[in-house]
C-alpha positions, 0 to 999 in steps of 0.5 A, spaced: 570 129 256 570 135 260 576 138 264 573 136 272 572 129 269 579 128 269 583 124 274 588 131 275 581 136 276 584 141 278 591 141 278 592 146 273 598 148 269 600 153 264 608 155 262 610 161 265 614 163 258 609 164 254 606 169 257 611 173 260 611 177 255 603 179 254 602 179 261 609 185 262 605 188 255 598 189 258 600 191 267 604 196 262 598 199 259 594 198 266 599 202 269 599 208 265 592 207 265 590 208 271 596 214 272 592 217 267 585 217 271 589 219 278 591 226 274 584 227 273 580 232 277 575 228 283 568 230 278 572 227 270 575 221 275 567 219 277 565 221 270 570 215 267 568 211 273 561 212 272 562 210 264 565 204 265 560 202 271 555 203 265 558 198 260 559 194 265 552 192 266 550 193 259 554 189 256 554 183 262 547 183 261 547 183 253 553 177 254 547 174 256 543 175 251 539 181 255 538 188 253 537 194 259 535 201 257 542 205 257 539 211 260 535 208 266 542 204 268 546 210 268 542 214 272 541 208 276 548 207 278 549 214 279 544 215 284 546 209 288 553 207 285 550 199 283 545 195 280 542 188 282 544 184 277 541 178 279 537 175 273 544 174 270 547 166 270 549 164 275 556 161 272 557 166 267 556 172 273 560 168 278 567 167 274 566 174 271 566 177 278 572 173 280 575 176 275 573 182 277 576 182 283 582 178 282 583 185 277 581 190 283 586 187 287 592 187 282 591 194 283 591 195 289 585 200 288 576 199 289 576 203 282 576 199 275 576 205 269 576 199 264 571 194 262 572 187 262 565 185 260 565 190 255 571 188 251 568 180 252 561 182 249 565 185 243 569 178 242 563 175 244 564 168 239 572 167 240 570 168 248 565 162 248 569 159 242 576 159 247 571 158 253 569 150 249 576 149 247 578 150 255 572 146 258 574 139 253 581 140 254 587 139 259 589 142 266 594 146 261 591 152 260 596 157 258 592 158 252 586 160 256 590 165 260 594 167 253 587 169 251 585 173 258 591 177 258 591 180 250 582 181 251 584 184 258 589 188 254 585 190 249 580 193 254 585 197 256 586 200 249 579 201 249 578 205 255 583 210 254 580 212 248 574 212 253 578 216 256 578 222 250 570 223 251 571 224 258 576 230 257 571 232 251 566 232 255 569 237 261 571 241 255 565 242 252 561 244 258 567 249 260 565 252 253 558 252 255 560 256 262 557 262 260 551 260 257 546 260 260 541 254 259 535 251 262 534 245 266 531 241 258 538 243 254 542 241 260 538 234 260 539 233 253 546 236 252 549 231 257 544 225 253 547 227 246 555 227 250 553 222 252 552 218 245 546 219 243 544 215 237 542 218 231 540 227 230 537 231 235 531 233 231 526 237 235 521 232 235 527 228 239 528 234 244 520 235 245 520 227 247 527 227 251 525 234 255 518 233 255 516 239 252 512 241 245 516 241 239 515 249 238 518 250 246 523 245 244 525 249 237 525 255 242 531 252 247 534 249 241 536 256 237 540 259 242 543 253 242 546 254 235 547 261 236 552 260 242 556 255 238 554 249 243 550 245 237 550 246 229 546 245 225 547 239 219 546 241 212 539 237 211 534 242 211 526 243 211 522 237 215 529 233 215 533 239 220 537 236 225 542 238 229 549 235 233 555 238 237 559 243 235 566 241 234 571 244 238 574 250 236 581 247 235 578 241 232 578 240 224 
């Protein structure tokens, strides 16, 4: 028997004890969350918004079992700040979108820089697992809400550390501010921070910049040489290059 079949439907209940110590632990984390991002500058702060929006969609849609092309979505909502996400479940959708909202109001702030539907999409089969147990269960939902908050909490964690590749990206662009680069190393310098999977070869450059291997090989050596990439140790066909580290970092 399902929970809106009971004569109670929807008289829910929870002990307040049990997760008065969760949820003091997670509005903690949020709270030095978001200080975090308000001590950033307007560009880093629209950077990790930017970010977390991406995942967003990503992960809602692969929740779903969809998978949507990283770079089109992220060049999509930096044009218009959204992406239709219609052809999602409704139910799913909806739910995740009152959490959303109920979030964004706790925080007084139009501005989300943690990803829920991430860390869901993570934790995909305990999600879908706690989700059944509610579902046939009773109008006693402290387990659920037990789950929500530590999930919501592990969120929280994840997008601090998010937040470390916001700030190494600010700084690799300031190390670059000297150097001039064309439009093709820009497009694929901010591709390979932003994670670009596996090496960079030329044949991946040529693809990505929409050039010849010979002229991306030509963009790629000043590149080296001004400690923006390196170059790994494989040679010959196998030659592929990354971002240098930072000067400090070991």
């Amino acid at each position: 028997m399902y929970i809106h079949e009971l004569q109670n439907w929807p008289r829910f209940h929870w002990n307040q004890g049990d997760l008065m110590a969760v949820l003091a632990s997670v509005r903690h984390r949020q709270g030095q969350l978001i200080g975090h991002m308000e001590a950033l500058g307007f560009n880093l702060r629209q950077e990790a918004i930017l970010q977390t929006l991406t995942g967003d969609v990503l992960k809602s849609s692969e929740i779903e079992g969809e998978r949507l092309d990283a770079g089109q979505v992220r060049s999509s909502i930096a044009r218009r700040l959204g992406l239709d996400i219609g052809a999602l479940k409704p139910a799913d959708r909806i739910g995740r979108a009152i959490a959303d909202m109920a979030l964004a109001r706790s925080e007084n702030s139009p501005q989300r820089f943690y990803s829920l539907s991430t860390q869901i999409r993570q934790e995909r089969k305990d999600y879908y697992e706690i989700l059944e147990r509610t579902q046939k269960g009773t109008m006693d939902i402290t387990p659920w809400m037990g789950w929500f908050l530590e999930c919501l909490g592990r969120a929280i964690d994840s997008a601090q550390s998010a937040l470390g590749s916001v700030l190494a990206k600010a700084r690799f662009w300031e190390r670059a501010r000297t150097v001039a680069l064309n439009d093709r190393q820009r497009l694929v310098l901010n591709r390979l921070l932003d994670g670009f999977e596996g090496t960079l070869t030329t044949s991946k450059y040529a693809k990505l910049a929409k050039c010849s291997q010979d002229t991306a090989l030509r963009d790629i050596l000043p590149l080296v040489e001004s400690g923006l990439l390196v170059r790994n140790p494989e040679g010959g066909r196998s030659t592929s290059y990354a971002v240098a580290p930072e000067p400090d970092a070991p």
